[in-house]
C-alpha positions, 0 to 999 in steps of 0.5 A: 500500500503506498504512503498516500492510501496509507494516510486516507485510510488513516483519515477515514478511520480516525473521522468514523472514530471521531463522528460516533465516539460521541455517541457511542459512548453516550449512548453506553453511558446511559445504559450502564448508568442509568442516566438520561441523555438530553434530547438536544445532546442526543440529536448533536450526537446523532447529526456528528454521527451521520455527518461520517458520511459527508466527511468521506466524500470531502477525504476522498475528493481531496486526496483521490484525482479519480473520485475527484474527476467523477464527482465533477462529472456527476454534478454536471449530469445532475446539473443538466438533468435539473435544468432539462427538467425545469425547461419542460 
């Protein structure tokens, strides 16, 4: 494996840790300790958590000229698609 995939390997793996750490250990905490999470604690939690998802899409288009080059050309079809539709 060369160093580059190395490092993006490395920088998925530690922003999947980072976005549901928090509510991993939330969640853990409420069930061994019988504390109550905040809704709105709760909510933050989940939203960082389901945020990994964007999070690989930025790591993969800075760090891969391939994904970069076909995200461009998915915008540009969804682009168009939209605009044809808007023309009829």
């Amino acid at each position: 494996m060369s160093f580059k995939a190395a490092m993006t390997v490395g920088i998925v793996v530690v922003t999947f840790a980072v976005s549901w750490l928090p509510m991993l250990i939330a969640y853990m905490y409420s069930k061994f300790a019988g504390y109550k999470i905040p809704p709105n604690l709760s909510f933050a939690f989940m939203y960082l958590a389901v945020s990994n998802s964007f999070w690989n899409c930025v790591i993969y288009s800075t760090t891969n000229v391939r994904f970069r080059t076909g995200a461009k050309k998915l915008a540009v079809r969804i682009r168009q698609s939209i605009l044809q539709t808007m023309e009829r």
